[in-house]
Steps between C-alpha positions, in 0.01 A plus 500: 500500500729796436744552792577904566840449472409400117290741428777752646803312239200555198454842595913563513568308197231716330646807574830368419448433134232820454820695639693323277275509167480884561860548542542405130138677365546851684690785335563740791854419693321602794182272467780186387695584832143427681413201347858369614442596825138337483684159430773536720263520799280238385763274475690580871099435595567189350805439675313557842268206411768296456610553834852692390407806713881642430489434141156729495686764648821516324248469135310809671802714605747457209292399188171687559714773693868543349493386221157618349660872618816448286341405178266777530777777549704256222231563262394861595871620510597342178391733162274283308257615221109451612376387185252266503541173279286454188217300618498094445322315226162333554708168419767539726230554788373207446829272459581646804158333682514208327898431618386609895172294492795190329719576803263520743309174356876346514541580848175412611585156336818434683378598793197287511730179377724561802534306810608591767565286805387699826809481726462666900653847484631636798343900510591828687780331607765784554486616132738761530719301697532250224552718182812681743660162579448409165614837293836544743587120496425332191421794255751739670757513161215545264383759729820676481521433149182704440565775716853584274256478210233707618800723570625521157215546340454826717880653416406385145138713502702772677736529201246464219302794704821703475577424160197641379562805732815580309287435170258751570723758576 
């Protein structure tokens, strides 16, 4: 019998890969930047069925919000040509198929070999709680570590931006 809360992970997981399939087959920025955000909130969906409530949020507000907004002014901003690529072989097509079908076939193989031991898991247990404790006790220096990088790489996108200010001038 098929539980609702399995029908509701095939329905996610769905979406997630026909968001991302069409995020590499559409042409339009605009139409990509939708099929991100289509997987992004299928997968924070899948986050709330795995009982990480604060995980769900955080994938809604800075992946399907933020960031999605900041590759789509990134891409409009930036001056690209819109030509469209020479369409793809016949052959190519069809390698293509044949190596997702091998993947998926590989996948589907290793999964089904697996074995996993079912071991009591303690849910909705103070989630947010946990990842808190655990990010500003354990993880606290790689947490720093990333911020400093996150903050380079925006003083080093601020002076590539200005570089090609002076350049256009």
């Amino acid at each position: 019998m098929i539980s609702g809360e399995f029908l509701a992970f095939m329905l996610l997981a769905l979406v997630a890969v026909i968001g991302g399939v069409l995020l590499l087959n559409l042409t339009k920025v605009v139409h990509t930047i939708i099929a991100l955000v289509f997987t992004f909130i299928s997968i924070a969906g899948i986050f709330v069925l795995l009982s990480a409530e604060f995980l769900a949020a955080v994938q809604i507000l800075i992946y399907s919000g933020a960031i999605t907004i900041i590759m789509l002014f990134g891409i409009m901003l930036t001056k690209h040509d819109d030509e469209s690529e020479a369409s793809t072989g016949k052959w190519r097509k069809l390698l293509m198929v044949l190596g997702v079908a091998g993947f998926a076939f590989a996948v589907y193989i290793g999964i089904y070999n697996l074995d996993l031991s079912p071991e009591p898991a303690a849910l909705h247990e103070n989630n947010t709680e946990q990842i808190g404790m655990a990010l500003y006790s354990r993880f606290i220096i790689p947490f720093e570590y990333l911020s400093v990088l996150l903050l380079v790489a925006l003083i080093g996108a601020i002076v590539l931006a200005k570089k090609d200010d002076k350049e256009a001038e």
